[in-house]
MARDRENVO-409588 format. One record per residue (C-alpha): residue in one letter; residue number from 1; x, y, z. Coordinates in pm, whole numbers. Layout:
MARDRENVO-409588
<site><r>A</r><k>NUM</k><X>X</X><Y>Y</Y><Z>Z</Z></site>
...
***
This chain:
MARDRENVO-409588
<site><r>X</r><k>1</k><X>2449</X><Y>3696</Y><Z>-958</Z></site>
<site><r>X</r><k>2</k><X>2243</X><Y>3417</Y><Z>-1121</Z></site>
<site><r>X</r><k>3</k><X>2429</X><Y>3102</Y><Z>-1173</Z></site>
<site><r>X</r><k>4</k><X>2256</X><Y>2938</Y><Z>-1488</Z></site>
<site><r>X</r><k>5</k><X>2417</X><Y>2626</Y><Z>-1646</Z></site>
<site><r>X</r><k>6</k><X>2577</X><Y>2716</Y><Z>-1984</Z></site>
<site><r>X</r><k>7</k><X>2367</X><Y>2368</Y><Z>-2067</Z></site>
<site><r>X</r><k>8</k><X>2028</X><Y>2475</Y><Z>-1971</Z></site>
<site><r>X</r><k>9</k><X>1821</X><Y>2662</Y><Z>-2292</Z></site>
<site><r>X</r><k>10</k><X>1684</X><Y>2999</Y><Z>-2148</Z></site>
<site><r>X</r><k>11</k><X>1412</X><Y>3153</Y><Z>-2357</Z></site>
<site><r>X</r><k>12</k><X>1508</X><Y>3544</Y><Z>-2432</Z></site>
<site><r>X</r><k>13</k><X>1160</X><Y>3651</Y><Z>-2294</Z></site>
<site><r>X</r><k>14</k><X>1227</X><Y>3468</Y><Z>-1941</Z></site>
<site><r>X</r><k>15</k><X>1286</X><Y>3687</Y><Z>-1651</Z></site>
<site><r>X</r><k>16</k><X>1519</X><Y>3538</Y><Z>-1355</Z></site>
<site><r>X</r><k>17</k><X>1557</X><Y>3751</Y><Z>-1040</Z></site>
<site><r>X</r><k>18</k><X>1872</X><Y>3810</Y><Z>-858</Z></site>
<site><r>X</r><k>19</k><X>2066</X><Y>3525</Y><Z>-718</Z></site>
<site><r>X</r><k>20</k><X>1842</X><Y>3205</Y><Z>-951</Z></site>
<site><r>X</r><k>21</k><X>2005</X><Y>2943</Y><Z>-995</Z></site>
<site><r>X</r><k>22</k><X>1921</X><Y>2695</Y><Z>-1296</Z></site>
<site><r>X</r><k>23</k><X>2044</X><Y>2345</Y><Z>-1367</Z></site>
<site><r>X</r><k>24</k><X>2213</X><Y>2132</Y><Z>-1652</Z></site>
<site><r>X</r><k>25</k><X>1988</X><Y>2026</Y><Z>-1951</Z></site>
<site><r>X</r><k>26</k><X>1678</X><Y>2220</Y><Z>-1796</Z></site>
<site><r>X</r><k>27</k><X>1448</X><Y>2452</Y><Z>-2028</Z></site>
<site><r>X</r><k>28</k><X>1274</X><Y>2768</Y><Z>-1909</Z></site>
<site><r>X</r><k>29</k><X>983</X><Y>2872</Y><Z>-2184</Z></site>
<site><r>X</r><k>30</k><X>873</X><Y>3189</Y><Z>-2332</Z></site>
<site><r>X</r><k>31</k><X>669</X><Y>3456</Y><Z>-2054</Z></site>
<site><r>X</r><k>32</k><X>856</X><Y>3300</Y><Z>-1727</Z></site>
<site><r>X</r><k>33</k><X>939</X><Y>3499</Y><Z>-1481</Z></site>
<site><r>X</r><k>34</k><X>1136</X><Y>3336</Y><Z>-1174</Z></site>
<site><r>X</r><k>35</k><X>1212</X><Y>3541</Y><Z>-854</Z></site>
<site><r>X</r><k>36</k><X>1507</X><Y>3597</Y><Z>-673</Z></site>
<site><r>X</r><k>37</k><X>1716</X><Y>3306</Y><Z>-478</Z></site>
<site><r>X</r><k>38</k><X>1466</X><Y>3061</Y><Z>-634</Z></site>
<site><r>X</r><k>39</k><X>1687</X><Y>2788</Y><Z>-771</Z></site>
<site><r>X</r><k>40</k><X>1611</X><Y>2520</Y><Z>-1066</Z></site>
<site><r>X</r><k>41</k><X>1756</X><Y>2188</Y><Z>-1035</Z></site>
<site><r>X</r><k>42</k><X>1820</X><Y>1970</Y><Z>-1379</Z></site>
<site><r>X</r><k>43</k><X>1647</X><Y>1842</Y><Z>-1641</Z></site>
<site><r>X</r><k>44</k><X>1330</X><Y>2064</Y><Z>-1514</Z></site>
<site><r>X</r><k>45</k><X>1106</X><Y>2233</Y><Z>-1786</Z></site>
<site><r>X</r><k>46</k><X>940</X><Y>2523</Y><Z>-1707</Z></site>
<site><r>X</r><k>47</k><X>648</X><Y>2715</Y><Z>-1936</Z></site>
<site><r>X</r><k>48</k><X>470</X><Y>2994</Y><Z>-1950</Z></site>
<site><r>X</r><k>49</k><X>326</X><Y>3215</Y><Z>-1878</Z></site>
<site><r>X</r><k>50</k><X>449</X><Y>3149</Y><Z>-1531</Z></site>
<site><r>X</r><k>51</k><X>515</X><Y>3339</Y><Z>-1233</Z></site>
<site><r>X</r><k>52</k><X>745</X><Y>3175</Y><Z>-968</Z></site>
<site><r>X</r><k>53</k><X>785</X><Y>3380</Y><Z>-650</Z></site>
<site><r>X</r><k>54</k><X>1115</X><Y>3420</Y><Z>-429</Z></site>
<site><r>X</r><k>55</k><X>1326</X><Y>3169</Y><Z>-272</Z></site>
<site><r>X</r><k>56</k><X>1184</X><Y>2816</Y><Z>-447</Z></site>
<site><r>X</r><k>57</k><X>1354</X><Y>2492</Y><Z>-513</Z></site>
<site><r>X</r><k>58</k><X>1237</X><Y>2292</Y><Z>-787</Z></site>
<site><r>X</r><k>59</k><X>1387</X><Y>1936</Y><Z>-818</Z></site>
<site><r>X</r><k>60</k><X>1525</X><Y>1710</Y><Z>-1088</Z></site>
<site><r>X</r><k>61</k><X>1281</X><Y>1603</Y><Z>-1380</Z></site>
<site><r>X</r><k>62</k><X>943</X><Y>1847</Y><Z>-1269</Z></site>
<site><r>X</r><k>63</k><X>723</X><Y>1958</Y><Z>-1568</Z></site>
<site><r>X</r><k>64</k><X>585</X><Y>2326</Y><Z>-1411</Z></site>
<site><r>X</r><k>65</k><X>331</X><Y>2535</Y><Z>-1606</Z></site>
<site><r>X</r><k>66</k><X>226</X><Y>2270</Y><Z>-1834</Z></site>
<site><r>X</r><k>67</k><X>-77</X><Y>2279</Y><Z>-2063</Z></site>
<site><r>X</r><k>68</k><X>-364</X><Y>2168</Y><Z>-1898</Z></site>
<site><r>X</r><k>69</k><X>-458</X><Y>1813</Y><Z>-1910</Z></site>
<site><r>X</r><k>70</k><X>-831</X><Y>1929</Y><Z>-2073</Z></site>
<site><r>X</r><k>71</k><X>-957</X><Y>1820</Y><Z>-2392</Z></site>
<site><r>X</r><k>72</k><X>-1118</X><Y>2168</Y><Z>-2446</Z></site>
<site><r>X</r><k>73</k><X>-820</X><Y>2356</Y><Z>-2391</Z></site>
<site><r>X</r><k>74</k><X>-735</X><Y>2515</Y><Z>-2689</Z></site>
<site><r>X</r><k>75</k><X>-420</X><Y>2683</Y><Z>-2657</Z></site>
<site><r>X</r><k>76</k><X>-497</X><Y>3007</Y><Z>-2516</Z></site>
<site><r>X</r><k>77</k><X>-302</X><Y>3191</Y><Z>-2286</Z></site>
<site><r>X</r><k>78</k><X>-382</X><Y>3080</Y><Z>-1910</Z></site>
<site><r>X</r><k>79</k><X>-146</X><Y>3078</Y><Z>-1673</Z></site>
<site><r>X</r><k>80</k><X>46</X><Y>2947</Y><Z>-1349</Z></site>
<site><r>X</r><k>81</k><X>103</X><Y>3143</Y><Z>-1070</Z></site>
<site><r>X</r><k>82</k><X>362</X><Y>3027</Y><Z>-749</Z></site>
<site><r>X</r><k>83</k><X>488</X><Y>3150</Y><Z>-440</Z></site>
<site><r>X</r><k>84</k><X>716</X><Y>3174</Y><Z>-264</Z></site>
<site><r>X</r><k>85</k><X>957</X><Y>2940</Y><Z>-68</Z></site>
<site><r>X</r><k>86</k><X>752</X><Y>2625</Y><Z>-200</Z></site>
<site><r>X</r><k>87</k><X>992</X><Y>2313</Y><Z>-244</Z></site>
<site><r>X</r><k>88</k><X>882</X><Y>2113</Y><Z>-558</Z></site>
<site><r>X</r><k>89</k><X>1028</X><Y>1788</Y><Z>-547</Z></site>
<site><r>X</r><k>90</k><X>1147</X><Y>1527</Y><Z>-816</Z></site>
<site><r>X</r><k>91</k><X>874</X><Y>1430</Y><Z>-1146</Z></site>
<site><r>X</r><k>92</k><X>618</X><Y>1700</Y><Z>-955</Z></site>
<site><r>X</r><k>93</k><X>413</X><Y>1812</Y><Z>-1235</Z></site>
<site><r>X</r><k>94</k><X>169</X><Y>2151</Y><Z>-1218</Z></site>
<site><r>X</r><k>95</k><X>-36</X><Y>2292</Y><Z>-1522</Z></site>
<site><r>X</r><k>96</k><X>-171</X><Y>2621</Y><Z>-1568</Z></site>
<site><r>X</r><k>97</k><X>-539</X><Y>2712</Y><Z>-1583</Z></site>
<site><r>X</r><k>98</k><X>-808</X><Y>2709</Y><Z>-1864</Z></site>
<site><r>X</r><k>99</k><X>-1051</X><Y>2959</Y><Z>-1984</Z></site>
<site><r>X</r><k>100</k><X>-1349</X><Y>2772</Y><Z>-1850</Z></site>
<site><r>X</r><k>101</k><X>-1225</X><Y>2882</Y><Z>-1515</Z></site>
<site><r>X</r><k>102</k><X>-1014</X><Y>3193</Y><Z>-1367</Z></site>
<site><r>X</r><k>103</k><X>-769</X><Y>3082</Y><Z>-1616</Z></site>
<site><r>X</r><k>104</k><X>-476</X><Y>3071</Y><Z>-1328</Z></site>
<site><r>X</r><k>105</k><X>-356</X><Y>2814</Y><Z>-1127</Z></site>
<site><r>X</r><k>106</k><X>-236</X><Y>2924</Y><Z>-812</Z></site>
<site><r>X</r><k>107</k><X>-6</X><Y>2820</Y><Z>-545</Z></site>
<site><r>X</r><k>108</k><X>67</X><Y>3024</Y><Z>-221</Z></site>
<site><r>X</r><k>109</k><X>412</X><Y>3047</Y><Z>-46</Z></site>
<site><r>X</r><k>110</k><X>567</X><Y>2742</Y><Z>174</Z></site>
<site><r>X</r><k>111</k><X>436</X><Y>2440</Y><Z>44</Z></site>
<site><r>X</r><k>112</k><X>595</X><Y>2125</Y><Z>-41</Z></site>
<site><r>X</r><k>113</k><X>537</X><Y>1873</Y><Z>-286</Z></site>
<site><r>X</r><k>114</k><X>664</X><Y>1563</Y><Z>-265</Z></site>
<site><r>X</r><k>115</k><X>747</X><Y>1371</Y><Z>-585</Z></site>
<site><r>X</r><k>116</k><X>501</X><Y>1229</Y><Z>-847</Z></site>
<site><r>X</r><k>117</k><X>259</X><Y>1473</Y><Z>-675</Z></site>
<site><r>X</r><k>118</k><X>19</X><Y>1642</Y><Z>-985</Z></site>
<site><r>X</r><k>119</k><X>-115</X><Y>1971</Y><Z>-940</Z></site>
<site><r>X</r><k>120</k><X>-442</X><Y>2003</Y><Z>-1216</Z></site>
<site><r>X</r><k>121</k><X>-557</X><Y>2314</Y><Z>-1391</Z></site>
<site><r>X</r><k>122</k><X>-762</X><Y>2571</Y><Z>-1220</Z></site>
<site><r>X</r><k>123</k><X>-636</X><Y>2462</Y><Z>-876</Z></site>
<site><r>X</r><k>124</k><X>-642</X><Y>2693</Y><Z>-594</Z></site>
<site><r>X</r><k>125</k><X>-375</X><Y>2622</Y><Z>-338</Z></site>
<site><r>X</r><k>126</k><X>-303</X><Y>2808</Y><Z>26</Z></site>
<site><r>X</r><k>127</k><X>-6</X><Y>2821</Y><Z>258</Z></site>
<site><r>X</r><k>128</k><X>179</X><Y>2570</Y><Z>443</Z></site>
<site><r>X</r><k>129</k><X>13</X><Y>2270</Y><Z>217</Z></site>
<site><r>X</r><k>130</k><X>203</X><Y>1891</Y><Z>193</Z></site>
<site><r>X</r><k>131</k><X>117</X><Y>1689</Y><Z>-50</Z></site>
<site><r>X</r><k>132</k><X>301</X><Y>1365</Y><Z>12</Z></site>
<site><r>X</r><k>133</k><X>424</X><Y>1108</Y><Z>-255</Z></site>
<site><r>X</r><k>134</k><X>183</X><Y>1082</Y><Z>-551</Z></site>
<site><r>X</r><k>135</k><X>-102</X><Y>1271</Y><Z>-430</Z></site>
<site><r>X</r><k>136</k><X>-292</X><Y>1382</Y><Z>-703</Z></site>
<site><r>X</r><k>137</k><X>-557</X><Y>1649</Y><Z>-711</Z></site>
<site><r>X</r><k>138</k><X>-783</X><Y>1690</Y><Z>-1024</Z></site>
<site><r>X</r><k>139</k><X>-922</X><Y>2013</Y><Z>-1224</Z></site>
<site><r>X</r><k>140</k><X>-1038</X><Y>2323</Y><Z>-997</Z></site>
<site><r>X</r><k>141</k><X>-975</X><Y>2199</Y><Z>-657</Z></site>
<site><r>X</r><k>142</k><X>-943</X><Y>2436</Y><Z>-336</Z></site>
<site><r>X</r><k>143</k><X>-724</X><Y>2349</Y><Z>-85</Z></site>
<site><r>X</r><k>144</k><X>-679</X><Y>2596</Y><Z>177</Z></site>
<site><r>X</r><k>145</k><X>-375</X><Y>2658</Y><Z>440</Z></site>
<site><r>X</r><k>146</k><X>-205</X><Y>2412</Y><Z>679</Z></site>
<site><r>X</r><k>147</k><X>-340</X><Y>2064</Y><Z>490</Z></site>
<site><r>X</r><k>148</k><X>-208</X><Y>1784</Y><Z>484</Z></site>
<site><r>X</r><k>149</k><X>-264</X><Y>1512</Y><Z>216</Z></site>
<site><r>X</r><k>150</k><X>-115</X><Y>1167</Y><Z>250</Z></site>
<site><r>X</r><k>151</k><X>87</X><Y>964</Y><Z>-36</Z></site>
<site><r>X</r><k>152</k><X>-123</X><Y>845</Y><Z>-322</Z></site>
<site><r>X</r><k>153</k><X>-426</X><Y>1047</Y><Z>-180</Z></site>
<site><r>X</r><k>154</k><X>-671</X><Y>1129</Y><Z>-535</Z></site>
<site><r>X</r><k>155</k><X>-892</X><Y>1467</Y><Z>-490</Z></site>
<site><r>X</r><k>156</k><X>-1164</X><Y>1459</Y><Z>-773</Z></site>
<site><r>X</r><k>157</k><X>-1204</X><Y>1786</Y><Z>-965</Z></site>
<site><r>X</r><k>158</k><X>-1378</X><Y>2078</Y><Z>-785</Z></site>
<site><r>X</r><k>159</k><X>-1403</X><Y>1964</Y><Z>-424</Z></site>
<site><r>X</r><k>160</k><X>-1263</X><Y>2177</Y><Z>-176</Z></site>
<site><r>X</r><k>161</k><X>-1032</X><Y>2084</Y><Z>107</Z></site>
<site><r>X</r><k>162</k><X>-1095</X><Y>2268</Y><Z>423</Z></site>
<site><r>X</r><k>163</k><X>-813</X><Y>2415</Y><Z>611</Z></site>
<site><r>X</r><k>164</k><X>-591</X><Y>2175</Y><Z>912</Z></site>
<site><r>X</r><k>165</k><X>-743</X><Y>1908</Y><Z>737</Z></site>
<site><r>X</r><k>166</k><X>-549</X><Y>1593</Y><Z>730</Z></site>
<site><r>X</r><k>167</k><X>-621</X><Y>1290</Y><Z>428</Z></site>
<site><r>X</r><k>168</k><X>-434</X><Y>941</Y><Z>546</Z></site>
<site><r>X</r><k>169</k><X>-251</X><Y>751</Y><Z>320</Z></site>
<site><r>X</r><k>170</k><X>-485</X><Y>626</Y><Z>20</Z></site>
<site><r>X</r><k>171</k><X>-792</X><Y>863</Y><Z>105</Z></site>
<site><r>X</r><k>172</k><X>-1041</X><Y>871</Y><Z>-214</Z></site>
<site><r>X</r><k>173</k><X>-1189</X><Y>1171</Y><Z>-150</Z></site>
<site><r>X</r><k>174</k><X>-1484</X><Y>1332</Y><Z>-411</Z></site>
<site><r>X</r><k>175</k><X>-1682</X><Y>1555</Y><Z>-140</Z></site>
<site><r>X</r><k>176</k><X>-1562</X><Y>1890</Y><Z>-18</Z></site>
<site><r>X</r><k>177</k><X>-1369</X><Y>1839</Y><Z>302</Z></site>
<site><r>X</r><k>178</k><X>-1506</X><Y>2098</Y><Z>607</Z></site>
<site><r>X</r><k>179</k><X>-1188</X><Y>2240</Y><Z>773</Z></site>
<site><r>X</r><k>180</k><X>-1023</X><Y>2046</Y><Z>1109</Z></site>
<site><r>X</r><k>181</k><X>-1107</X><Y>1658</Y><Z>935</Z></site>
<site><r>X</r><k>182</k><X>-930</X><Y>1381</Y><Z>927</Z></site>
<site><r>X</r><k>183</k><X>-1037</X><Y>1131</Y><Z>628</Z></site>
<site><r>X</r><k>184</k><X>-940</X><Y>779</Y><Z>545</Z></site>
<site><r>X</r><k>185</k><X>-1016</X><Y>530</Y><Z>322</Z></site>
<site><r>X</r><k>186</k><X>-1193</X><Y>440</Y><Z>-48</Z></site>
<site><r>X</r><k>187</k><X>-1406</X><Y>613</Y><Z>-46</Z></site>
<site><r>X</r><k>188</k><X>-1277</X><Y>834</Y><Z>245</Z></site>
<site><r>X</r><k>189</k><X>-1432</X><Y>870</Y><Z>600</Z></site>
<site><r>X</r><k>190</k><X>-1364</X><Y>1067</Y><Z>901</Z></site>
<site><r>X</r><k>191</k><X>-1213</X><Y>989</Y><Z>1178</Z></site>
<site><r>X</r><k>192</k><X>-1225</X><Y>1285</Y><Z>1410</Z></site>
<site><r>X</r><k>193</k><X>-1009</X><Y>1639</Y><Z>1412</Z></site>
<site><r>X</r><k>194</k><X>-704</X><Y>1687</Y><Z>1386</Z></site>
<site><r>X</r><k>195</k><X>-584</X><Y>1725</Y><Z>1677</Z></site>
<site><r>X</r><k>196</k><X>-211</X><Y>1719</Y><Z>1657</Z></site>
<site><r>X</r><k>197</k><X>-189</X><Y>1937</Y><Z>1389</Z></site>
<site><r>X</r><k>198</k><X>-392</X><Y>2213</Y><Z>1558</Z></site>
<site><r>X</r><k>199</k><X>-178</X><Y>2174</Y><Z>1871</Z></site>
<site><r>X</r><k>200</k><X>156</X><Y>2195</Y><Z>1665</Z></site>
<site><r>X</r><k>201</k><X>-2</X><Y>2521</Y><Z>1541</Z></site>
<site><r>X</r><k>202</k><X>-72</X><Y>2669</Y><Z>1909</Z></site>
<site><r>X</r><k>203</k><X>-423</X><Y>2582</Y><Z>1884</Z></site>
<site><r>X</r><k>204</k><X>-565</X><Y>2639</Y><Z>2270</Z></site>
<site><r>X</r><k>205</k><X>-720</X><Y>2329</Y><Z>2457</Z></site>
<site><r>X</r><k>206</k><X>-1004</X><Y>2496</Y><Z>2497</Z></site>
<site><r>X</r><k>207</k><X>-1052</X><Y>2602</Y><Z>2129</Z></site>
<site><r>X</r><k>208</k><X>-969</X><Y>2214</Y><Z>2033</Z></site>
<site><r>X</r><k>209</k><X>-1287</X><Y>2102</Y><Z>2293</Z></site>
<site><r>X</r><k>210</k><X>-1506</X><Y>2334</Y><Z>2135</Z></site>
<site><r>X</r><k>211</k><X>-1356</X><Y>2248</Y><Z>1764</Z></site>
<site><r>X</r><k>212</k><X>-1426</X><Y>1872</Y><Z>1909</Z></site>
<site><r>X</r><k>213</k><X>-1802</X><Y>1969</Y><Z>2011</Z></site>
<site><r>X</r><k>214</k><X>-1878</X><Y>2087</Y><Z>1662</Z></site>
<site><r>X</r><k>215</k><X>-1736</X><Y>1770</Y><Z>1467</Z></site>
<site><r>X</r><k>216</k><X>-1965</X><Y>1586</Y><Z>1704</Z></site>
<site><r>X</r><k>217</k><X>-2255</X><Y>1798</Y><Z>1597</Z></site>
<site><r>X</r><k>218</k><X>-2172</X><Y>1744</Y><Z>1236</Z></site>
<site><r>X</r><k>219</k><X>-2063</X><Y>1328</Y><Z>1226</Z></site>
<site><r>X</r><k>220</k><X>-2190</X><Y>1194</Y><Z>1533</Z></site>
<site><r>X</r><k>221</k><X>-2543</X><Y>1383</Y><Z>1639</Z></site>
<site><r>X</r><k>222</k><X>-2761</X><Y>1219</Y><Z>1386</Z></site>
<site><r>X</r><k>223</k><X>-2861</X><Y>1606</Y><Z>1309</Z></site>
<site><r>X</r><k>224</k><X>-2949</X><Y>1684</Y><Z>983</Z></site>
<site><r>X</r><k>225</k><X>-2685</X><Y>1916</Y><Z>803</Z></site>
<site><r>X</r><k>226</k><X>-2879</X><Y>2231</Y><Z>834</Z></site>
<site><r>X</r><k>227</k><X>-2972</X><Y>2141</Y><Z>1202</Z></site>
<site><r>X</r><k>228</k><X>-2594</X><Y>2051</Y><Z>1294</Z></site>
<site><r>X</r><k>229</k><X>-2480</X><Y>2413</Y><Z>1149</Z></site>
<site><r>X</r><k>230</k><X>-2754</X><Y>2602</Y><Z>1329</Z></site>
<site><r>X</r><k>231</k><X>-2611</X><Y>2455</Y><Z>1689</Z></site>
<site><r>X</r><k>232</k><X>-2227</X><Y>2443</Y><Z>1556</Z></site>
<site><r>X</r><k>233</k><X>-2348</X><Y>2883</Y><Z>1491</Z></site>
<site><r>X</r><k>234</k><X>-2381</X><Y>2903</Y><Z>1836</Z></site>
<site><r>X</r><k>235</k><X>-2022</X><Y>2749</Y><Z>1948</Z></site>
<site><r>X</r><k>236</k><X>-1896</X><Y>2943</Y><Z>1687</Z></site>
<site><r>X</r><k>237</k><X>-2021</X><Y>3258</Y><Z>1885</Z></site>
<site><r>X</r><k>238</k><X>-1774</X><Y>3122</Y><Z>2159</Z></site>
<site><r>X</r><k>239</k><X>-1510</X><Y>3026</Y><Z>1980</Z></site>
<site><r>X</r><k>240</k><X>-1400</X><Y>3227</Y><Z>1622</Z></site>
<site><r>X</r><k>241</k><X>-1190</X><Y>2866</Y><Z>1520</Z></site>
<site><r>X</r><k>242</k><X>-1522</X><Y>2723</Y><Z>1489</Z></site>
<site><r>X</r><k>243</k><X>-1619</X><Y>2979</Y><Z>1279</Z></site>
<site><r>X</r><k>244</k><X>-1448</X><Y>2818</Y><Z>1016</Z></site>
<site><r>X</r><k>245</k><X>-1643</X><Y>2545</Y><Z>966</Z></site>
<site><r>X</r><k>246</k><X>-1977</X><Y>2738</Y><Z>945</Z></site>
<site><r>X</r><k>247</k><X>-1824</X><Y>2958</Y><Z>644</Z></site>
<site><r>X</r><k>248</k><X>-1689</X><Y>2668</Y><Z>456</Z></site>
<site><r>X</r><k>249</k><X>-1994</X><Y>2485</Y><Z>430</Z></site>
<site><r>X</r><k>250</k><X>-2200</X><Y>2775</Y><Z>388</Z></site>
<site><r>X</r><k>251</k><X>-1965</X><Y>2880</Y><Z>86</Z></site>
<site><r>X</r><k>252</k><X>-2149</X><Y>2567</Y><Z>-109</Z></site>
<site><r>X</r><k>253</k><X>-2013</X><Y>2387</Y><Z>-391</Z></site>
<site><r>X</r><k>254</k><X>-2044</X><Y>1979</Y><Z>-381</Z></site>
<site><r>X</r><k>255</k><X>-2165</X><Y>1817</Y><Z>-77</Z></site>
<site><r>X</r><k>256</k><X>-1970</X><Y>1773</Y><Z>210</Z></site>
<site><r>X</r><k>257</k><X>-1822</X><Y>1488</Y><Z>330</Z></site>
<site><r>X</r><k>258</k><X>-1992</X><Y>1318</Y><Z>591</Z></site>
***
């Protein structure tokens, strides 16, 4: 059985799964729909159209499925898309898309946001993501799985984060971000791989060497870019993880960071 507060304001058209749970003084909109075991803490407001996914837990005081913060939004009828088993965490705010995008926002399942974090319209976000305290990520940003950003990191609109990544407290970052980077600084810099977060996920010595080898190729060689990603090709043919850097860059979009 849900367990909604008889102080919370439900909209009729709102959809909550088995087992939700929903706090004092919070408001869910018109066109949310809210999955099973997902529970809503107070004073949230939630609006549509929405989707939240299973098994959730969204903290005091978030603002999810927002308009977007664009002046030529209009009012149409974009959307928000989560998850599940994301945590959202206190004054978290997330809006939904815009029309001069995909019109979605989406978030993927197991992520946590840590509070004052802001998710912008048209953002694209993976699996197993942490944005830490105030990190804010602008308009139509891509952050694939397993990244990490640091407290009061700032993502300018449309770069792409690469996955295992890992942005230090403070990073300013406004190039795309290949996968396995660590970046620090204003504006941000790399600093190697990241190498404890690819051993926490079972990453192999031997694929970390050869993930090591490439970020040499790319920061260190004095290669230009197309030169670097012709000889990081060939590690890739010995190692698949490397791989991973050769389609992100070749997928375009802004510069990389380098």
């Amino acid at each position: 059985m849900s367990q909604i507060d008889q102080r919370a304001v439900i909209d009729p058209s709102a959809e909550l799964g088995e087992g939700v749970t929903i706090g004092p003084f919070s408001v869910i909109g018109a066109d949310v729909k809210i999955g099973r075991g997902t529970t809503i803490g107070p004073h949230v407001v939630i609006n549509g159209p929405t989707r939240i996914g299973e098994d959730n837990r969204i903290f005091q005081f978030a603002s999810v499925g927002e308009d977007p913060q664009d002046k030529k939004y209009g009012g149409e009828p974009t959307r928000l898309e989560i998850g599940d088993r994301n945590v959202i965490r206190e004054f978290v705010t997330i809006n939904r898309g815009t029309q001069q995008d995909t019109g979605t926002t989406r978030i993927g399942n197991d992520n946590l946001f840590m509070a004052y974090t802001h998710v912008a319209h048209d953002c694209q976000i993976g699996n197993d993501v942490i944005m830490a305290n105030a990190a804010s990520i602008g308009g139509h940003v891509h952050i694939s799985d397993h990244t990490i950003l640091g407290g009061f990191t700032i993502v300018h609109q449309f770069c792409r984060i690469g996955a295992y990544s890992f942005c230090a407290m403070g990073s300013v970052i406004s190039k795309d971000l290949p996968p396995y980077v660590m970046v620090s600084g204003h504006p941000a810099k790399p600093y190697g791989i990241n190498t404890e977060g690819l051993r926490r996920r079972q990453y192999s010595e031997q694929a970390i060497r050869q993930i090591k080898r490439a970020y040499k190729l790319l920061y260190k060689s004095q290669l230009r870019l197309e030169e670097a990603i012709e000889s990081i090709r060939e590690i890739a043919g010995e190692a698949p993880e490397v791989g991973i850097m050769v389609d992100f860059i070749a997928q375009g979009g802004r510069s990389i960071l380098r």
